[in-house]
C-alpha positions as a Markdown table, in Angstrom:
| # | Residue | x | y | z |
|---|---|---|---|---|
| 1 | Unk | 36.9 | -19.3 | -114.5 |
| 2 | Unk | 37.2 | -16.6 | -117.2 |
| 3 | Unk | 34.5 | -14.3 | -118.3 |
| 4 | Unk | 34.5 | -13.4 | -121.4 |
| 5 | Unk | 33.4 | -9.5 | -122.3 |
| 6 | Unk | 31.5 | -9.2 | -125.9 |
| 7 | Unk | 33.0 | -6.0 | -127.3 |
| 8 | Unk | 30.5 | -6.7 | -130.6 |
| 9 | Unk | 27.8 | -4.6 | -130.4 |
| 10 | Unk | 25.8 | -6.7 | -132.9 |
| 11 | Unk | 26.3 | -9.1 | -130.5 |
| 12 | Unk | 25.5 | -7.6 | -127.3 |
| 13 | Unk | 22.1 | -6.1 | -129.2 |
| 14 | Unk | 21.1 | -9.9 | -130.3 |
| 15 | Unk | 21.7 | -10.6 | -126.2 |
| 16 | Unk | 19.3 | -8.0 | -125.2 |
| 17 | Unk | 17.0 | -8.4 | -128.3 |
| 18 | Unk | 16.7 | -12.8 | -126.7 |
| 19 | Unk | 16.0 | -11.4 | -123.6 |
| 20 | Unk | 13.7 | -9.3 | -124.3 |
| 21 | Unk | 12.1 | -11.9 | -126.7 |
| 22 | Unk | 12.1 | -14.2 | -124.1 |
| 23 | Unk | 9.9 | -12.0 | -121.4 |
| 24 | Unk | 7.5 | -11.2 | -124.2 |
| 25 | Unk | 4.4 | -13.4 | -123.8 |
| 26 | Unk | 0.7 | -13.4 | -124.8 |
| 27 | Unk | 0.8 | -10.2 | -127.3 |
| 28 | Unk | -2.9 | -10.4 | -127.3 |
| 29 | Unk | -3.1 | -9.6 | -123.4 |
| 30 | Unk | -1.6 | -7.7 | -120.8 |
| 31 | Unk | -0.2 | -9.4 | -117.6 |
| 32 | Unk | -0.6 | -7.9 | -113.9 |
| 33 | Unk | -0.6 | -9.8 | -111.1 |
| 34 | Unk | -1.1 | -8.4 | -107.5 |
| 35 | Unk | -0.2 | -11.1 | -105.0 |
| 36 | Unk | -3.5 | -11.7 | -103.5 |
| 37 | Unk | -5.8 | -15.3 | -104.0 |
| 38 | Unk | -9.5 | -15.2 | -103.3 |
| 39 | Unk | -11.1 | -18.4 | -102.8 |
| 40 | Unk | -14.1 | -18.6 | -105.2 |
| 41 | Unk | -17.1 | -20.8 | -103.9 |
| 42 | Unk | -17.7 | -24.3 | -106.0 |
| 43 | Unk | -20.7 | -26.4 | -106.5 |
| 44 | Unk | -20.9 | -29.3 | -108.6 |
| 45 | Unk | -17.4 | -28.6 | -110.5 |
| 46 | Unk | -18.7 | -25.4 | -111.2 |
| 47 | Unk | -17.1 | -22.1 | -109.8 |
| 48 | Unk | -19.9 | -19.4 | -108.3 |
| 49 | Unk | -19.2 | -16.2 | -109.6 |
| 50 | Unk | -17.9 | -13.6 | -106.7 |
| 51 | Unk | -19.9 | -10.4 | -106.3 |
| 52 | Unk | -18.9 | -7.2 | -108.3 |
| 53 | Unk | -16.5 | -5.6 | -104.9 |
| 54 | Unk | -15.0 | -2.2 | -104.0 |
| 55 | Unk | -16.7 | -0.3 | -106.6 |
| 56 | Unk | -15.8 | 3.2 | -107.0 |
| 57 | Unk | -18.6 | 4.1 | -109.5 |
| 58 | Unk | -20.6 | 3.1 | -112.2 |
| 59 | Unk | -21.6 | 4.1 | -115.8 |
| 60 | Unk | -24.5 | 3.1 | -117.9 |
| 61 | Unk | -26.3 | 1.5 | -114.7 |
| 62 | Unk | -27.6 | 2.4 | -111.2 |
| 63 | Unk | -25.0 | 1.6 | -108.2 |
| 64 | Unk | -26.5 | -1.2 | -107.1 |
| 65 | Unk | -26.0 | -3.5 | -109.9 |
| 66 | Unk | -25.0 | -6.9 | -108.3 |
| 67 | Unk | -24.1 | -10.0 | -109.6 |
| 68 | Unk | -26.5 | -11.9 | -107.7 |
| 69 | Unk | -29.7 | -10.0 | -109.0 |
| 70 | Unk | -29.0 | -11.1 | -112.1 |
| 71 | Unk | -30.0 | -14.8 | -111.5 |
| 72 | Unk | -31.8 | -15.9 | -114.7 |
| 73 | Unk | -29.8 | -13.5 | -117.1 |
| 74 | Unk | -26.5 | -14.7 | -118.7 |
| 75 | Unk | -24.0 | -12.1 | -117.6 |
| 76 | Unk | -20.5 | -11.4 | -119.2 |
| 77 | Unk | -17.7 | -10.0 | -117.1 |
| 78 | Unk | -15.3 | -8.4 | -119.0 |
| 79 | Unk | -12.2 | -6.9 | -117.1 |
| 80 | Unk | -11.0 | -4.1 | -119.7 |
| 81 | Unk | -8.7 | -0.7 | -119.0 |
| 82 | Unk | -9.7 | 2.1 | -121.7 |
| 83 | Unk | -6.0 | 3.0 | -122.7 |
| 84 | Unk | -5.1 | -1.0 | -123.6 |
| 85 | Unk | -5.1 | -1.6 | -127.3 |
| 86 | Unk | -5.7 | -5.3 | -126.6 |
| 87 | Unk | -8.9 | -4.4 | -124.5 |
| 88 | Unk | -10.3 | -1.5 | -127.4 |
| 89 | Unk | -9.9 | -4.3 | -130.2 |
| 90 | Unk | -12.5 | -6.2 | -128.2 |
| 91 | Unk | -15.2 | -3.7 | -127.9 |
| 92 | Unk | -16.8 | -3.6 | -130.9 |
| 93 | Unk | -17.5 | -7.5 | -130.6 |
| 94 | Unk | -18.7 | -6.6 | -126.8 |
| 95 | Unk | -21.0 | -3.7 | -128.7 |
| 96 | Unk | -22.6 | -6.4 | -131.6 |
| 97 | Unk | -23.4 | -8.9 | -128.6 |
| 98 | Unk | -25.0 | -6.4 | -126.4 |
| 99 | Unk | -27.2 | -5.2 | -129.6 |
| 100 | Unk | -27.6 | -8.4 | -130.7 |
| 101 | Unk | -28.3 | -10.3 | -127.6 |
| 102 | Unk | -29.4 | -8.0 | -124.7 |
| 103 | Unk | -33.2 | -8.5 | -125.5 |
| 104 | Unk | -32.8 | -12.5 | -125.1 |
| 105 | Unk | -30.8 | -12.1 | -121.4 |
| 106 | Unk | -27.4 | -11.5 | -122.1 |
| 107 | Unk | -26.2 | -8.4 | -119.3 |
| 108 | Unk | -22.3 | -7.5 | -119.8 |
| 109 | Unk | -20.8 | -5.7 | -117.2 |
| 110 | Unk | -17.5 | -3.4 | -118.0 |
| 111 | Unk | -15.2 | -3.9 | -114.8 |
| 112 | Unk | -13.1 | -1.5 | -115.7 |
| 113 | Unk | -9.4 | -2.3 | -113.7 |
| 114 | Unk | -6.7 | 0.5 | -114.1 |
| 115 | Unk | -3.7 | 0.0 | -115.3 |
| 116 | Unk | -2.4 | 3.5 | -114.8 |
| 117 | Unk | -3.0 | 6.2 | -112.2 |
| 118 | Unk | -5.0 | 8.2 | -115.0 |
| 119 | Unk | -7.3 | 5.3 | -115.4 |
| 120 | Unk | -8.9 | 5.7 | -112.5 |
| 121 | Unk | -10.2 | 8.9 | -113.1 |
| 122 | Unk | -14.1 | 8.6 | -113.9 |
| 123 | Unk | -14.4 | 11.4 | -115.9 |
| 124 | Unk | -11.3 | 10.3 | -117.9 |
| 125 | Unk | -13.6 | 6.4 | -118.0 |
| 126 | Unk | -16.7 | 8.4 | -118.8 |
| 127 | Unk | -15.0 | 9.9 | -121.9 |
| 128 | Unk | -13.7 | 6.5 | -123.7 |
| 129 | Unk | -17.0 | 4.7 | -123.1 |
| 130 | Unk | -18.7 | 7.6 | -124.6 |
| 131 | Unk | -16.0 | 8.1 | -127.3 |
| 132 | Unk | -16.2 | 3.7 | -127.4 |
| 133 | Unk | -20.2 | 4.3 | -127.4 |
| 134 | Unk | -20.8 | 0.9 | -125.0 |
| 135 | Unk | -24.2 | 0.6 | -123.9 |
| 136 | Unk | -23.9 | -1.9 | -120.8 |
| 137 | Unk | -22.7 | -0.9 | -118.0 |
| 138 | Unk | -19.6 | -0.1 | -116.6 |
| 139 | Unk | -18.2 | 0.0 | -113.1 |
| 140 | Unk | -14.9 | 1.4 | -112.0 |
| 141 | Unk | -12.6 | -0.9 | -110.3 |
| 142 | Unk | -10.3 | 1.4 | -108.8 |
| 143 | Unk | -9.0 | -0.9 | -106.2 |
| 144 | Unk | -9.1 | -4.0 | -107.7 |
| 145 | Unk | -11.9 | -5.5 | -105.6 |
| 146 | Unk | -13.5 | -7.0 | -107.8 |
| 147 | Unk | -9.9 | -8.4 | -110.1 |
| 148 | Unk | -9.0 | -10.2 | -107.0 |
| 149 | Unk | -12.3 | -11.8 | -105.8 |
| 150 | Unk | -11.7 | -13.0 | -109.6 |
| 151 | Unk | -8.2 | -14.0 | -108.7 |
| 152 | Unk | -7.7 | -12.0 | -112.5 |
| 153 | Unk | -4.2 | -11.4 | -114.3 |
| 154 | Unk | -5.1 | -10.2 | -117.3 |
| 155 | Unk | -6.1 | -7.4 | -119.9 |
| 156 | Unk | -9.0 | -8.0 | -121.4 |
| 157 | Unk | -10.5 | -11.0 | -119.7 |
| 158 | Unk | -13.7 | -12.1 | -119.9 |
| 159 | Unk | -16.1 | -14.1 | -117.7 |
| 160 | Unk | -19.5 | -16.3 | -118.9 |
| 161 | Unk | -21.8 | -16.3 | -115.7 |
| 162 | Unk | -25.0 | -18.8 | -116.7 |
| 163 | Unk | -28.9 | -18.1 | -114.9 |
| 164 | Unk | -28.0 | -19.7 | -112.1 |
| 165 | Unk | -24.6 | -17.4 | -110.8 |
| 166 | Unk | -21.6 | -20.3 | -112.2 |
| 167 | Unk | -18.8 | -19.5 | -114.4 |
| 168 | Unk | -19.0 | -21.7 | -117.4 |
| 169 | Unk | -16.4 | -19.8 | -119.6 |
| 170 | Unk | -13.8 | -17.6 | -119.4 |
| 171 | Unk | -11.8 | -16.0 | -122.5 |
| 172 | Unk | -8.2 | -14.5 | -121.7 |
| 173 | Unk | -6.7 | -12.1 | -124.6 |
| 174 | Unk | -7.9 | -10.8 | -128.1 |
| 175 | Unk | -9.2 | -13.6 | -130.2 |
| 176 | Unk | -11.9 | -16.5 | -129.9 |
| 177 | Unk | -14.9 | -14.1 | -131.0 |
| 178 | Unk | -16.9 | -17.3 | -132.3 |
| 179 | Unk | -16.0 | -19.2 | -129.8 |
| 180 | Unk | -17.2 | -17.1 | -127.0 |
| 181 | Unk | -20.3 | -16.0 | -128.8 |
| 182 | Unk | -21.2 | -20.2 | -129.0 |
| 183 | Unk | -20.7 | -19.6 | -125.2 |
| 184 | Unk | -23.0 | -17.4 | -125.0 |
| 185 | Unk | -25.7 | -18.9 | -127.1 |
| 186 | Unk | -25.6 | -22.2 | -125.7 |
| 187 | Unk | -26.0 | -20.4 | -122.1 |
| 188 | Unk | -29.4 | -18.7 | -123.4 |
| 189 | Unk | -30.7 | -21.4 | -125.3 |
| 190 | Unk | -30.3 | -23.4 | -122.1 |
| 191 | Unk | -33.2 | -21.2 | -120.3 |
| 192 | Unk | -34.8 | -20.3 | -123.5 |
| 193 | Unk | -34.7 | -22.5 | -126.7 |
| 194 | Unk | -35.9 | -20.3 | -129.4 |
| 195 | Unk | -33.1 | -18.7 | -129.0 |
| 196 | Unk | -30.6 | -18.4 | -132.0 |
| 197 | Unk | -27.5 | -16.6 | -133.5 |
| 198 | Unk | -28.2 | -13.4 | -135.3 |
| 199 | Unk | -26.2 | -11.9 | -138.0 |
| 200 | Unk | -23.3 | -9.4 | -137.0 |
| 201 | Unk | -23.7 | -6.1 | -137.2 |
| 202 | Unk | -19.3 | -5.7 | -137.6 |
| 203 | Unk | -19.1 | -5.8 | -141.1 |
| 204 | Unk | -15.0 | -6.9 | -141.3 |
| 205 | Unk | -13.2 | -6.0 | -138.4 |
| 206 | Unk | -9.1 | -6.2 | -139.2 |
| 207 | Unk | -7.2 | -8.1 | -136.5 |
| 208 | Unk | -3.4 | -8.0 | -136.4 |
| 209 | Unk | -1.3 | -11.2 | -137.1 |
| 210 | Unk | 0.3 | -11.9 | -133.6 |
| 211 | Unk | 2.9 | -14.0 | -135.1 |
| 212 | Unk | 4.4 | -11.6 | -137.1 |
| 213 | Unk | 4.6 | -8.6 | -134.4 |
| 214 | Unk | 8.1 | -8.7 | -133.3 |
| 215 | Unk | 8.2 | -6.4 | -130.9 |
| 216 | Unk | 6.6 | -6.3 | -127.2 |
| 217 | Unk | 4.4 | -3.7 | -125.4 |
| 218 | Unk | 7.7 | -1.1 | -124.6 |
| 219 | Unk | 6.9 | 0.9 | -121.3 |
| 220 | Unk | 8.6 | 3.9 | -120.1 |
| 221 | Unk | 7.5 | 3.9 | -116.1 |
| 222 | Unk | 9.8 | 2.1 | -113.7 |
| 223 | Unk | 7.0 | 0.4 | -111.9 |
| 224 | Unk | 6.1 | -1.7 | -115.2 |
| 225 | Unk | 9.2 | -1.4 | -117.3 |
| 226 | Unk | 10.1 | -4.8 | -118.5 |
| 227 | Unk | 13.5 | -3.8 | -120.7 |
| 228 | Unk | 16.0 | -0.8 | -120.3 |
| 229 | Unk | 16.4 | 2.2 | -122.3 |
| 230 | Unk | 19.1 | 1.8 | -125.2 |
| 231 | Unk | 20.5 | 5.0 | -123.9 |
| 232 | Unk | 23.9 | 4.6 | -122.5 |
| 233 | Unk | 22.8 | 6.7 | -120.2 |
| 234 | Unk | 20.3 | 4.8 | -118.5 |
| 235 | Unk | 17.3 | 6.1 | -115.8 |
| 236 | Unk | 17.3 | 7.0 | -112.5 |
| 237 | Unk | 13.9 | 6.8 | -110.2 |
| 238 | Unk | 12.6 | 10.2 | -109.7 |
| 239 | Unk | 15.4 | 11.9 | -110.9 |
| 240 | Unk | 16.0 | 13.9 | -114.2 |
| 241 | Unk | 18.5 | 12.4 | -116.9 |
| 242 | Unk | 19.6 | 14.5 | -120.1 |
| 243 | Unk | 19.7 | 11.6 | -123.0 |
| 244 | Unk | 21.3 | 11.9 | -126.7 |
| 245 | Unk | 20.7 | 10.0 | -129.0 |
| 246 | Unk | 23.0 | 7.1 | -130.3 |
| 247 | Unk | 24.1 | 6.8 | -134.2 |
| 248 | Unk | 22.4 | 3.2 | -134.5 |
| 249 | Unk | 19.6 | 1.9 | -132.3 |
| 250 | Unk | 19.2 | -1.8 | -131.1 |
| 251 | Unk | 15.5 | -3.3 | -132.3 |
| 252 | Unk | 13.1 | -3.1 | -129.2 |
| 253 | Unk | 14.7 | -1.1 | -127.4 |
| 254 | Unk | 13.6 | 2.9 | -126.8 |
| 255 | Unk | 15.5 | 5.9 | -126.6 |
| 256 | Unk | 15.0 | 9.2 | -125.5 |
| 257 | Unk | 16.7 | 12.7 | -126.5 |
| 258 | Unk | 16.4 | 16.0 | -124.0 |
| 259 | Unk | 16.1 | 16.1 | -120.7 |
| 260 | Unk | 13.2 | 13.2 | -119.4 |
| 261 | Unk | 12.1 | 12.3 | -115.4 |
| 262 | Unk | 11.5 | 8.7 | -115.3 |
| 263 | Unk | 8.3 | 8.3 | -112.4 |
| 264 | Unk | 6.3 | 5.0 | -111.6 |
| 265 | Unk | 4.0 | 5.1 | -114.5 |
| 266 | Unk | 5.7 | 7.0 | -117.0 |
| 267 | Unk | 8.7 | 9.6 | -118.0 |
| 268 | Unk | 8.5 | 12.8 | -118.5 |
| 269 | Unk | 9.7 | 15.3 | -120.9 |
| 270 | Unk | 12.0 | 18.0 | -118.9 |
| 271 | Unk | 13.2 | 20.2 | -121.3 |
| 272 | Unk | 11.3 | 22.3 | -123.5 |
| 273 | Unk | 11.5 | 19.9 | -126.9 |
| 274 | Unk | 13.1 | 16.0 | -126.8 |
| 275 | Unk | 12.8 | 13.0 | -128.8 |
| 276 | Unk | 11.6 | 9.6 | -128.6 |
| 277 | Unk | 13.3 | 7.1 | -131.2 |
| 278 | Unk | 12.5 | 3.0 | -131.7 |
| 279 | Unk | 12.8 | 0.4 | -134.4 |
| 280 | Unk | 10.5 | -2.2 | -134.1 |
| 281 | Unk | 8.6 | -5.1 | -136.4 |
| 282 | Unk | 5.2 | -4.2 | -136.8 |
| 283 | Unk | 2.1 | -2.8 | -138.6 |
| 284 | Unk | 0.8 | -0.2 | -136.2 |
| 285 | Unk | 2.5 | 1.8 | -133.7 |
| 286 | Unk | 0.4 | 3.7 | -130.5 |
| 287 | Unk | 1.9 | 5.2 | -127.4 |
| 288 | Unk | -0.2 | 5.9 | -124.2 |
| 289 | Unk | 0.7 | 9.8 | -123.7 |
| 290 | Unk | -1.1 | 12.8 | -121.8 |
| 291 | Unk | 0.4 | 16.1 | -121.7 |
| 292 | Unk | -1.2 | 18.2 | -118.8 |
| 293 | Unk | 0.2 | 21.8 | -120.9 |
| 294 | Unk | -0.6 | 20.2 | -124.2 |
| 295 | Unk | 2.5 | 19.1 | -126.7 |
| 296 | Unk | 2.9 | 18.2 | -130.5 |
| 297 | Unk | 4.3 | 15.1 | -131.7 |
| 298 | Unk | 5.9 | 15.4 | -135.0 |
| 299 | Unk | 6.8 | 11.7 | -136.4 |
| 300 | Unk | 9.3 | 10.6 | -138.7 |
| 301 | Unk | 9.1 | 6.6 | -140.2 |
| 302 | Unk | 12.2 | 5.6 | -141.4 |
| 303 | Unk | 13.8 | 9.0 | -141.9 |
| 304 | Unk | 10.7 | 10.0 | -143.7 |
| 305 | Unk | 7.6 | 12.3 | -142.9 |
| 306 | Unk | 4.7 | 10.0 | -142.5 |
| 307 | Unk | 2.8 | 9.7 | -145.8 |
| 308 | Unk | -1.1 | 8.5 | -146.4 |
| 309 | Unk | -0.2 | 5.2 | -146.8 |
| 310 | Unk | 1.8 | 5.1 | -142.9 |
| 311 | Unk | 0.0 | 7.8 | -141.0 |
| 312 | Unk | -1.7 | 6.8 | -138.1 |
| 313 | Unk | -5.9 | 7.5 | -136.8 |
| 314 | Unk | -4.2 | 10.3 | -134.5 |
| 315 | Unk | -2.0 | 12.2 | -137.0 |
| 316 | Unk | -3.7 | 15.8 | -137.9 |
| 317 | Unk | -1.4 | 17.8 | -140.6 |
| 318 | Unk | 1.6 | 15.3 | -140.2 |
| 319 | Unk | 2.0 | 16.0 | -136.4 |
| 320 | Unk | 0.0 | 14.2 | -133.3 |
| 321 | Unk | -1.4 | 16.6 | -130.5 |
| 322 | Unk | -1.6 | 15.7 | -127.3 |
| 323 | Unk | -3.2 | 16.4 | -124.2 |
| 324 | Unk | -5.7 | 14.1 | -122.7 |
| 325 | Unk | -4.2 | 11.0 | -121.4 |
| 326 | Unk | -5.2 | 8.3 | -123.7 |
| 327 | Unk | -4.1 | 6.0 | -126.4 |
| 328 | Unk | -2.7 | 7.5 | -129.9 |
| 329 | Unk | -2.2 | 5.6 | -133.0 |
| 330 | Unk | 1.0 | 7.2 | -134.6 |
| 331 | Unk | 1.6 | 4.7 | -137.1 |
| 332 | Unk | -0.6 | 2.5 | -139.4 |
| 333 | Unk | 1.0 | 1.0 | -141.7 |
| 334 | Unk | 0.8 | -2.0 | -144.8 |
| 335 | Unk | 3.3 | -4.1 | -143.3 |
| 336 | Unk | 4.8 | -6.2 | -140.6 |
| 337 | Unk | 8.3 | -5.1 | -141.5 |
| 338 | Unk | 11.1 | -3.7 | -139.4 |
| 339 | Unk | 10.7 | 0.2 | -139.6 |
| 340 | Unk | 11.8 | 3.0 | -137.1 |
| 341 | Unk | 9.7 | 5.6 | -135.4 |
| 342 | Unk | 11.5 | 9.3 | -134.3 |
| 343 | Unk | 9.0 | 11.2 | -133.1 |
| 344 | Unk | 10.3 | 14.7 | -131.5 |
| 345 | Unk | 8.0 | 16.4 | -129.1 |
| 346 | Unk | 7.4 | 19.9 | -128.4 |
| 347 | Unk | 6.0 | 21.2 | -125.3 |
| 348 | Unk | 7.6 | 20.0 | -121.5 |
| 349 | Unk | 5.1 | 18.1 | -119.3 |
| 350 | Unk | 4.9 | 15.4 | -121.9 |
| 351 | Unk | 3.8 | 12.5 | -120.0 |
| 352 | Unk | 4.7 | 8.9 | -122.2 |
| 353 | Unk | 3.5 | 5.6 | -120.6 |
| 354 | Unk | 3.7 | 2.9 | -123.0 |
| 355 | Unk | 4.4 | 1.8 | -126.7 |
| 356 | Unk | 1.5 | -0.7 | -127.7 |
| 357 | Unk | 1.9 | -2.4 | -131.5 |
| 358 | Unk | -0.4 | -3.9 | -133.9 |
């Protein structure tokens, strides 16, 4: 048999661009499964909803909120991690049926499931929902008690619980706003007639168009990294690599400049200043970062300093600082166009986790 060896780097980038392609799924959600099923108790068809479990503290609410002593309310479950873009686009509609519908029965419950070590800091949890301003309550799920006994995979993902304790809807992603809020009218009107669907306190609320992101969540840890770094050099677990970068770069793919530490979660920068350099086919571009020393971001978009019309919710005097571990939108552009990011990064200790699009 002969094997034949591309030596066409156009065509070994359109290889890697398929496969990456072909792993990306569901842009509205994030994916994590841990290996364990939970039977869930049936009655009539109907699914009972398993007990809020292994909760390591609560917000907004007393600690012993339970499931069960909310017979007669209609309660929404919504499985959330505060550094997910896909989970923060949901909140404001979350917020409006709280406001809107918390008076006629409706309880929502935050079950808030970390995705990274950081997220399950409460003080760190505390912060978004304050920064997020959510009302209802929100209990850390730090072990993932209460994902399991839901036998949940995704980020956000959100439950319907009717007056008598059965799932009657669940919503997996971004998207279906009036769909679930029919859910959840047609669950109070079933213990309560009078009641009816008020007007939204949202205003417009911009949602990206999936179909044209071209590029998938990008992360930089080795326990979630779906794709390898462009760099030639490639990453070692636990060990420190010094990267350069390339000429050209291959879409979707991320490379680094300096001296990086790859860990579970996320690299970190080694070296005193390094670089972090992407193209990718979007409108908006955020990283997950933290940076326990503090460290400035300052961002070029196609070889260009960021201007008003690009600059992203996070950019102060054309540079990003960072410091608490948390989302930051770099980029916000008018377009779904292919662009690329080169951000360079001044302070060691900078702590990147994931690129997130919109």
């Amino acid at each position: 048999m002969k094997i034949l060896k591309p030596n066409n780097p156009f065509l070994v980038g359109g290889i890697l661009l398929i496969i990456i392609l072909a792993i990306f799924a569901l842009q509205s959600t994030k994916n994590f499964n841990i290996n364990e099923i939970t039977p869930i108790e049936t009655k009539n068809g109907l699914q009972k909803a398993p007990e809020l479990q292994k909760i390591h503290n609560y917000i907004n609410t007393e600690p012993d909120i339970k499931i069960a002593d909310l017979k007669g309310k209609v309660v929404l479950v919504d499985f959330w991690t505060y550094s997910c873009i896909n989970c923060i686009r949901t909140l404001p509609y979350l917020k409006d049926w709280h406001e809107k519908y918390s008076d006629n029965g409706l309880v929502i419950i935050g079950v808030h499931s970390p995705e990274f070590e950081f997220e399950k800091n409460f003080d760190n949890v505390k912060q978004a929902v304050e920064k997020h301003q959510l009302k209802y309550p929100v209990v850390l799920d730090n072990d993932f008690g209460t994902w399991r006994a839901y036998n949940n995979r995704w980020w956000p993902h959100k439950f319907l619980i009717d007056s008598q304790g059965f799932i009657r809807y669940d919503h997996i992603g971004e998207g279906g706003y009036e769909e679930t809020e029919k859910q959840i009218l047609k669950l109070l009107s079933e213990k309560d007639e009078t009641v009816k669907e008020e007007e939204s306190n949202l205003g417009s609320t911009e949602n990206p168009d999936f179909s044209q992101i071209g590029t998938p969540e990008i992360y930089f840890g080795y326990k979630f990294i779906r794709a390898p770094f462009g760099n030639k050099e490639g990453f070692k677990k636990d060990a420190v690599t010094e990267y350069s970068l390339p000429d050209t770069f291959i879409p979707n793919l991320a490379y680094l400049d300096g001296e990086w530490e790859t860990k579970a979660d996320f690299s970190k920068l080694v070296s005193d200043k390094g670089k972090v350099a992407l193209t990718f086919k979007a409108k908006n571009v955020n990283i997950v970062a933290g940076s326990p020393d503090k460290s400035n971001l300052t961002i070029e978009l196609n070889q260009n300093p960021l201007t008003e019309e690009n600059t992203g919710t996070d950019v102060q005097n054309l540079a990003v600082p960072v410091e608490e571990q948390k989302l930051y939108n770099l980029v916000s552009s008018q377009d779904y166009s292919q662009k690329t990011i080169v951000f360079e990064v001044t302070g060691k200790g900078f702590e990147l986790y994931t690129f997130t699009f919109g």
